[in-house]
Residue frames as qw, qx, qy, qz and C-alpha x, y, z in Angstrom:
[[0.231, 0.077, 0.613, -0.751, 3.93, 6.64, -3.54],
 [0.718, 0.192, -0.132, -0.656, 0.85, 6.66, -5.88],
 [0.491, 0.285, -0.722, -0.395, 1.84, 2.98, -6.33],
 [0.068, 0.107, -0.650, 0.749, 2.04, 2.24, -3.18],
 [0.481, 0.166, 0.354, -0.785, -2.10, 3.81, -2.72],
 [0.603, 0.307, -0.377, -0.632, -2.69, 1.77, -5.72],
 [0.456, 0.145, -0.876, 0.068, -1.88, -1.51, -4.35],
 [0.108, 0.205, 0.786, -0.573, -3.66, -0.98, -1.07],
 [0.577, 0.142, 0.071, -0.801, -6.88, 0.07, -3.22],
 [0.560, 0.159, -0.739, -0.338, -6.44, -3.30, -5.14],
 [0.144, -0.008, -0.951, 0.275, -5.93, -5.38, -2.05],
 [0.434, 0.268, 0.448, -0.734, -9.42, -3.76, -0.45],
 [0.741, 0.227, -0.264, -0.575, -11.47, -4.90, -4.27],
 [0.319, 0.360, -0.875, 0.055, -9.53, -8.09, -3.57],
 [0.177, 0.042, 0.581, -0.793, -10.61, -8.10, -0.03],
 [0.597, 0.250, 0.376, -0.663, -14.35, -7.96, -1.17],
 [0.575, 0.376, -0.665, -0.292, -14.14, -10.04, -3.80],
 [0.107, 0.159, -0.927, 0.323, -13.41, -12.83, -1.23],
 [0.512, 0.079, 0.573, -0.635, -17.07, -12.80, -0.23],
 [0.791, 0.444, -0.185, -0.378, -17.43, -14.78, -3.64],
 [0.800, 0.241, -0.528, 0.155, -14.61, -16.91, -4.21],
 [0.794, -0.571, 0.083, 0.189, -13.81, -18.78, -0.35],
 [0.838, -0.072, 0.126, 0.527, -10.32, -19.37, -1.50],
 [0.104, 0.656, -0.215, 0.716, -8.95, -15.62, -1.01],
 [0.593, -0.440, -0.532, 0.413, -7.58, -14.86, 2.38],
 [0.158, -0.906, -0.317, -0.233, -9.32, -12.08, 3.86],
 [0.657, -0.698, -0.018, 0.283, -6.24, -11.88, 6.51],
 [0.644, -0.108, 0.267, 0.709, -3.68, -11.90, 4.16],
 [0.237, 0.669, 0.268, 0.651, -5.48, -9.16, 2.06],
 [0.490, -0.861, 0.096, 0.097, -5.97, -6.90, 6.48],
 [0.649, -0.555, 0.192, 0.484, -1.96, -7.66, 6.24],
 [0.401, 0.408, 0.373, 0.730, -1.08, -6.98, 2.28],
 [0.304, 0.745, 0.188, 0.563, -2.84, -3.35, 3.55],
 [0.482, -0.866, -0.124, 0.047, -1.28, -2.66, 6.36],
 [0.643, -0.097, 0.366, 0.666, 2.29, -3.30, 5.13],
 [0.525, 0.358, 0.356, 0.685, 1.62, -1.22, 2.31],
 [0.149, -0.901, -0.330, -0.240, 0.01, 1.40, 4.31],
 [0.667, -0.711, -0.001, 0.223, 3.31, 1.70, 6.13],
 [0.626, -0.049, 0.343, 0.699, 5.26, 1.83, 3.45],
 [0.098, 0.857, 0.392, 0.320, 2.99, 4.49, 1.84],
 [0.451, -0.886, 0.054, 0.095, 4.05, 6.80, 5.11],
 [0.650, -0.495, 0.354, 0.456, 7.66, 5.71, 4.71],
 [0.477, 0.241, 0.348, 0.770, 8.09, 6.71, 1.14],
 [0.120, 0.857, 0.442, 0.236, 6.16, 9.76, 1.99],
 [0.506, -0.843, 0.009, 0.182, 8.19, 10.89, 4.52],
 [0.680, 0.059, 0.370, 0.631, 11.48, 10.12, 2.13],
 [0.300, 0.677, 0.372, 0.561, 9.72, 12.43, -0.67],
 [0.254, -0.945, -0.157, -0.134, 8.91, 15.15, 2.10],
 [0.712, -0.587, 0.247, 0.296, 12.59, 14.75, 3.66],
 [0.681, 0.508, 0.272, 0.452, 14.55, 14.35, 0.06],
 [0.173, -0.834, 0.143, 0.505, 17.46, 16.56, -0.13],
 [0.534, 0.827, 0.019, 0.175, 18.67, 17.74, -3.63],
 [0.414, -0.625, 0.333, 0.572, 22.60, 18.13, -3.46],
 [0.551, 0.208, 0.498, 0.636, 22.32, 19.11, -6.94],
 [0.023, -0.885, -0.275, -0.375, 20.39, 22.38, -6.10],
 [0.602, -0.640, -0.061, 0.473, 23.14, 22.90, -2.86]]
């Protein structure tokens, strides 16, 4: 999960960065953090859900 938050902080420095170099795409970094913001949720919900059948 942390890796997950760490990639969507990157894309956002990315993201502003682009107001310097044209040739970054602002859209693709909006879509790199929404994707990852969804997966974020979806491996949270895994971690929160996660049964142990070695503690059963």
């Amino acid at each position: 999960m942390g890796s997950s938050d760490e990639v969507i902080t990157q894309a956002r420095a990315i993201k502003i960065l682009a107001d310097h170099v044209p040739r970054i795409d602002k859209n693709l970094c909006d879509r790199v953090i929404a994707e990852y913001k969804i997966i974020s949720k979806q491996l949270n919900n895994l971690r929160n859900n996660w049964v142990d059948y070695n503690k059963r």
